[in-house]
N, CA, C and O of each residue as an XYZ file, in Angstrom:
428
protein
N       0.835     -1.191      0.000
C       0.000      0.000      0.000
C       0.871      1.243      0.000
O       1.994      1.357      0.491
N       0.109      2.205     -0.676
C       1.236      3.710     -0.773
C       0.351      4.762      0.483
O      -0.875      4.831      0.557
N       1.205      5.413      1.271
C       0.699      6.202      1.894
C       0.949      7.631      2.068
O       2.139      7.729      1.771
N       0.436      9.042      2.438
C       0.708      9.994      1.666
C       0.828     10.417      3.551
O      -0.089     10.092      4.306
N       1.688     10.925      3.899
C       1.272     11.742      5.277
C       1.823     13.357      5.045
O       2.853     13.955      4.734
N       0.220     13.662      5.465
C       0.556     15.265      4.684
C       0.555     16.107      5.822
O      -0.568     15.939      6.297
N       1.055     16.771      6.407
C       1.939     17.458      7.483
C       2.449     16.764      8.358
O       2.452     16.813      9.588
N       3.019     15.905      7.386
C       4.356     14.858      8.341
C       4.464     15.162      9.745
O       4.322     14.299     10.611
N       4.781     16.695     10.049
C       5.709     16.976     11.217
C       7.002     16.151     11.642
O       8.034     15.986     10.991
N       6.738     15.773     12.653
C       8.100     14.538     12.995
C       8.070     13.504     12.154
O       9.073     12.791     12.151
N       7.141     13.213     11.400
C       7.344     11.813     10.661
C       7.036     10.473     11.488
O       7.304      9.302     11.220
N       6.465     10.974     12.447
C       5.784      9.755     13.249
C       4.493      8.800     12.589
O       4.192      7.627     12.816
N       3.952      9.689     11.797
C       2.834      8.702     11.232
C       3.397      7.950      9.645
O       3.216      6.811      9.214
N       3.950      8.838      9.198
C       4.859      7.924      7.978
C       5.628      6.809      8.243
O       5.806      5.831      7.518
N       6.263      7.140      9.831
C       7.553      5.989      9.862
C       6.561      4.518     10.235
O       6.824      3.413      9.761
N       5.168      4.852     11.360
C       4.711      4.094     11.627
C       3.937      3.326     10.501
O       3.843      2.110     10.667
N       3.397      3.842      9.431
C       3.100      2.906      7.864
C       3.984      2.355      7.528
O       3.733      1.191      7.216
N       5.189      2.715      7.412
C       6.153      1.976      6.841
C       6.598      0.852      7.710
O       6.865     -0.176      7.088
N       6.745      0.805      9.054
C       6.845     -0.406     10.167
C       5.973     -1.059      9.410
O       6.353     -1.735      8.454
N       4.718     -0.938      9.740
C       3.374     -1.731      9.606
C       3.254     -2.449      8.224
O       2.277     -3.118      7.887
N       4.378     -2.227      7.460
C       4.421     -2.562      5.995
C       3.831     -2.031      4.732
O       3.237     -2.602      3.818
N       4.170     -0.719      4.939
C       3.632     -0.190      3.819
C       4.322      0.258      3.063
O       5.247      0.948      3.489
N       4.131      0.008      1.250
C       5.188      0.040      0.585
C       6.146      1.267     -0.090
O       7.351      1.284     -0.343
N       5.162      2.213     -0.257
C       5.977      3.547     -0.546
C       5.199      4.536      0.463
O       3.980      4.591      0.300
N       5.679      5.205      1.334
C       5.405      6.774      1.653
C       5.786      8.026      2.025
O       6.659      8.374      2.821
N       5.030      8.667      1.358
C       5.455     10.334      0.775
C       5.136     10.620      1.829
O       4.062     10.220      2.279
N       6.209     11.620      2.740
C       5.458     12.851      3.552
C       5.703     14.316      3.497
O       6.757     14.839      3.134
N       5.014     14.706      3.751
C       4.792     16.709      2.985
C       4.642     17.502      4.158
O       3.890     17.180      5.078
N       5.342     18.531      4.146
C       4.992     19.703      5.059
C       5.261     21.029      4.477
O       5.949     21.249      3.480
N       4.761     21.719      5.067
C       5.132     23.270      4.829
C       6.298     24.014      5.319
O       6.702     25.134      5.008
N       6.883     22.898      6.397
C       7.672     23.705      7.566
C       9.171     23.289      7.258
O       9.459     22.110      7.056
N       9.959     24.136      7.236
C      11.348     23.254      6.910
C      12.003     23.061      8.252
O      13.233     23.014      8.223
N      11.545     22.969      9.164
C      12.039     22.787     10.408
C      11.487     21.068     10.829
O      12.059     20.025     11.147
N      10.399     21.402     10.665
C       9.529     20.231     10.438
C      10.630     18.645      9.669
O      11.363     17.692      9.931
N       9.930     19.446      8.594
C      10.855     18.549      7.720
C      12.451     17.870      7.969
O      12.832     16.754      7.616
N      13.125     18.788      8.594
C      14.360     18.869      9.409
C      14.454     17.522     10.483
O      15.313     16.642     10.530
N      13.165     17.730     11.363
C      13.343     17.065     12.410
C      12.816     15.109     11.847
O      13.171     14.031     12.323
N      11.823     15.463     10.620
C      11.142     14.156     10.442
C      12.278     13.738      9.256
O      12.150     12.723      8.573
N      12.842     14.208      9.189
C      14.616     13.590      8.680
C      15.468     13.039      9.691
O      15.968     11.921      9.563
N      15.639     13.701     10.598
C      16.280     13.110     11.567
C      15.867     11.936     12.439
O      16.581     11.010     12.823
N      14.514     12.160     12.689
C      13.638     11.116     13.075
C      13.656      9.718     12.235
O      13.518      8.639     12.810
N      13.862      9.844     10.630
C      14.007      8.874     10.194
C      15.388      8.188     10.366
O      15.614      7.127     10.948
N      16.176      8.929      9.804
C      17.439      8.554     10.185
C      17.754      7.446     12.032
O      18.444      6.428     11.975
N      17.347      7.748     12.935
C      17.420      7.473     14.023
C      16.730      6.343     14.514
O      16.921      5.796     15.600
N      15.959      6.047     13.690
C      14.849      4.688     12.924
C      15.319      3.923     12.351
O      14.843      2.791     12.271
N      16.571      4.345     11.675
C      17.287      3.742     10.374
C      16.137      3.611      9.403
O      16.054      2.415      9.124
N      15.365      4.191      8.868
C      14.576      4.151      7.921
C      14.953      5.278      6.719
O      14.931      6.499      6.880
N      15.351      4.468      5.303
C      16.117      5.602      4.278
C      14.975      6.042      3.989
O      13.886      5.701      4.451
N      15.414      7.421      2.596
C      14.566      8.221      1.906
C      13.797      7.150      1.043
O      12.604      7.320      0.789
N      14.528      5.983      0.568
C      13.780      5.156     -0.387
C      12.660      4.867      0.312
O      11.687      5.349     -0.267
N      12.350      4.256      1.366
C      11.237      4.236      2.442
C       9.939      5.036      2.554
O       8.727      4.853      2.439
N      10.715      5.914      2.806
C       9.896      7.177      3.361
C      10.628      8.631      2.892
O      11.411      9.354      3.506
N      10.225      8.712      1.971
C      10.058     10.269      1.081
C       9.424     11.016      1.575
O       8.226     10.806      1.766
N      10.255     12.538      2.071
C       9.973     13.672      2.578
C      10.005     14.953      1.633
O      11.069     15.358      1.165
N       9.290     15.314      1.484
C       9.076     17.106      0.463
C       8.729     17.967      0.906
O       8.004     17.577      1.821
N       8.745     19.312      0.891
C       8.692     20.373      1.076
C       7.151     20.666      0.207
O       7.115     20.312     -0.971
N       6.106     21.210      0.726
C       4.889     21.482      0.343
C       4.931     22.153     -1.352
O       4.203     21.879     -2.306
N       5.673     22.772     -1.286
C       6.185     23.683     -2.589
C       7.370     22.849     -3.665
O       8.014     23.458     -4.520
N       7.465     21.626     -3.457
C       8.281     20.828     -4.147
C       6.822     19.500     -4.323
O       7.016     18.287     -4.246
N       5.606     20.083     -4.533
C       4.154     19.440     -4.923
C       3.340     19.684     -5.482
O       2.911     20.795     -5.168
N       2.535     18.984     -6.621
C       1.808     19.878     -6.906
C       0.856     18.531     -6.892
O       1.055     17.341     -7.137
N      -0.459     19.445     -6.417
C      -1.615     18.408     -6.340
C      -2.557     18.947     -7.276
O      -2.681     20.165     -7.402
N      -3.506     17.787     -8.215
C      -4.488     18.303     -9.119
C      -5.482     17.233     -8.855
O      -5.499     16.555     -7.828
N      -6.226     17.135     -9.748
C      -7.549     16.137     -9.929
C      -7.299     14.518    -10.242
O      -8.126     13.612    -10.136
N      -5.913     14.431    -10.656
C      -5.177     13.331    -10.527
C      -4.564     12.543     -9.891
O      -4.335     11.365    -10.165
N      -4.146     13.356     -8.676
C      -3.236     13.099     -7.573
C      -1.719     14.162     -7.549
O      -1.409     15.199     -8.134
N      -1.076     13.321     -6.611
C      -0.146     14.173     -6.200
C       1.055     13.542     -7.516
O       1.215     12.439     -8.040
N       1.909     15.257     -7.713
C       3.280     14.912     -8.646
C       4.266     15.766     -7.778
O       3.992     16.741     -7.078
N       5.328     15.243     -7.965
C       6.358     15.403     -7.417
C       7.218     15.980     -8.393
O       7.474     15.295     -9.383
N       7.849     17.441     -8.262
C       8.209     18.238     -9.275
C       9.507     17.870     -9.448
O      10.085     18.955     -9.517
N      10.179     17.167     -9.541
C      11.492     16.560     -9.429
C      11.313     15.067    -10.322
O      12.117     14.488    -11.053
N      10.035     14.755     -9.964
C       9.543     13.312    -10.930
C      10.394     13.888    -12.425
O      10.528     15.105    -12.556
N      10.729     13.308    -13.090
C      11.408     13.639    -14.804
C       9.797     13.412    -15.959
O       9.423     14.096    -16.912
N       9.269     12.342    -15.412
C       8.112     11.806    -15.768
C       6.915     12.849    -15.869
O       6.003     13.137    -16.644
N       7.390     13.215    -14.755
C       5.989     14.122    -14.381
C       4.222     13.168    -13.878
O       3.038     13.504    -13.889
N       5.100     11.718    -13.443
C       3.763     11.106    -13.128
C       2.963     11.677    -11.762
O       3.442     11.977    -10.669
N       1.729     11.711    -12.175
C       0.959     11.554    -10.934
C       0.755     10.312     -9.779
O       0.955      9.137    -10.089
N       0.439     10.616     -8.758
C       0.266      9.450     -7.842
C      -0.908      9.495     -6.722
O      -0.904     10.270     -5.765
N      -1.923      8.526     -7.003
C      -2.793      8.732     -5.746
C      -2.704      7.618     -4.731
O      -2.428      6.497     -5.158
N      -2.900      7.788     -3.471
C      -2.383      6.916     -2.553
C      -3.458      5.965     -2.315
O      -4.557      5.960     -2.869
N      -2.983      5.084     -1.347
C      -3.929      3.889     -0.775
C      -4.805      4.252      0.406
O      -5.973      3.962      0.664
N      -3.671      5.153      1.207
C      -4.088      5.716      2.383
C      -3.455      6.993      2.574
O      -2.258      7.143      2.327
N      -4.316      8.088      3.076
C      -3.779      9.512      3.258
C      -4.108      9.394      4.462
O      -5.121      8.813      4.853
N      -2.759     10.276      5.586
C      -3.202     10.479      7.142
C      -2.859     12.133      6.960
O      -2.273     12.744      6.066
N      -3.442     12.534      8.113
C      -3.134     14.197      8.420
C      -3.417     14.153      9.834
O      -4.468     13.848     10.397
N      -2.414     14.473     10.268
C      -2.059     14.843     11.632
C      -1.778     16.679     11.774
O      -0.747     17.290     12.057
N      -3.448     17.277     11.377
C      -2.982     18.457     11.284
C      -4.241     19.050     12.167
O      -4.973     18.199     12.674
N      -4.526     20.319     12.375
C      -5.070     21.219     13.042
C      -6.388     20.950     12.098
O      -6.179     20.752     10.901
N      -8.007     20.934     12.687
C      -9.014     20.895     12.141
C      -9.342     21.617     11.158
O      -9.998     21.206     10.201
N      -8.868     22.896     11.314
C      -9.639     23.901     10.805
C      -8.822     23.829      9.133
O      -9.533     23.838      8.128
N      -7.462     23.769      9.036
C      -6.712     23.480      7.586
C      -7.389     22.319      7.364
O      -7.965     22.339      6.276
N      -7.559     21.173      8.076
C      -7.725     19.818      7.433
C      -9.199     20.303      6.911
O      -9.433     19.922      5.764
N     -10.020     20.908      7.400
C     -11.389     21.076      6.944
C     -11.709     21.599      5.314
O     -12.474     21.318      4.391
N     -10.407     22.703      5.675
C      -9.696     23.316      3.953
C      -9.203     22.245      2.691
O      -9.599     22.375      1.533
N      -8.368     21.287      3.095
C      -7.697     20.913      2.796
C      -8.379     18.910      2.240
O      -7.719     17.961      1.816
N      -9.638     19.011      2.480
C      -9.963     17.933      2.556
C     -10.210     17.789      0.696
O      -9.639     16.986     -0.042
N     -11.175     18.782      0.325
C     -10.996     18.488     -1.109
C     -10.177     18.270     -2.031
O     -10.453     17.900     -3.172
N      -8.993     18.515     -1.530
C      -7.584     18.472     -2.283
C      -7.257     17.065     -1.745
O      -6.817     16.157     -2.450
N      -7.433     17.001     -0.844
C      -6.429     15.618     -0.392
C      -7.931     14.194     -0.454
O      -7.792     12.976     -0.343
N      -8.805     14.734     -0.597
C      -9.512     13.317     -0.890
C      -8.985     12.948     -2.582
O      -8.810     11.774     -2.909
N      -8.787     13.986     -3.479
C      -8.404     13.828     -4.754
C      -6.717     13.420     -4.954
O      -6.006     13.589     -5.945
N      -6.368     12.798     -3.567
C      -4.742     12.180     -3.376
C      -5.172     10.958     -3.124
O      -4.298     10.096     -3.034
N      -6.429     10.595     -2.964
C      -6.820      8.976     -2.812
C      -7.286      8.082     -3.848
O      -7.653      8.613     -4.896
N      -7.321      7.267     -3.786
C      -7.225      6.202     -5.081
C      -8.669      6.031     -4.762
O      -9.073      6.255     -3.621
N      -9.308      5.722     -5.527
C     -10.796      5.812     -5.959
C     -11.187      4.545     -5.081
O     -11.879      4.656     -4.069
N     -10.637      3.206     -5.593
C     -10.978      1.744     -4.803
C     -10.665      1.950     -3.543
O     -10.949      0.943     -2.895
N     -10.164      2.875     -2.818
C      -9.376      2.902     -1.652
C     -10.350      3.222     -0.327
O      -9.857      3.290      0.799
C-alpha cells in the first residue's frame, strides 16, 4: 500500500506505515524545520529516503489526478492507498478536497 502523510511533522505517522508494511510513503509539510526534524527522526529509525520520502509542500503539486512530485522527470501523478493528516481541524477542513483527490478511488 502507498501512503501519503501530509503534514508529516516529525514523521511519526509515515515511519509508523512503513513499520506496519507499507510500501511507498510520501510525507509533505510546509515547515522546513519540520521537515528537518522528520529527517532526523528517520534517520534514528534507520529508515532511508527510499522508504519514506519527505518534500517540502512547494516541491508538490496536487491536481484532480493526484499528487506529482516536481522533481519526478516523468511528471507522473500518484494517488495513494491511504492519506493520514495529523494536522489542526480547521486546515484539514480546507484541505480535505484536495487531499480526498490524493486517494485512489478503490481505496
Amino acid at each position: 500500500e502507498t501512503v501519503l502523510d501530509y503534514g508529516t511533522g516529525s514523521g511519526v505517522l509515515g515511519m509508523a506505515a512503513h513499520v506496519l508494511g507499507s510500501g511507498r510513503v510520501l510525507g509533505i509539510d510546509i515547515d522546513d524545520e519540520a521537515l528537518d526534524a522528520a529527517a532526523e527522526n528517520l534517520e534514528l529509525n534507520e529508515i532511508s529516503d527510499d522508504e519514506v520520502t519527505l518534500r517540502h509542500t512547494r516541491e508538490v503539486v496536487q491536481d484532480s489526478s493526484g499528487v506529482i512530485l516536481r522533481d519526478d522527470a516523468a511528471g507522473q501523478s500518484t494517488q495513494f492507498d491511504i492519506v493520514v493528516a495529523n494536522i489542526l481541524v480547521g486546515p484539514l477542513m480546507k484541505l480535505a478536497p484536495v487531499l480526498s483527490m490524493a486517494v485512489k478511488e478503490e481505496s
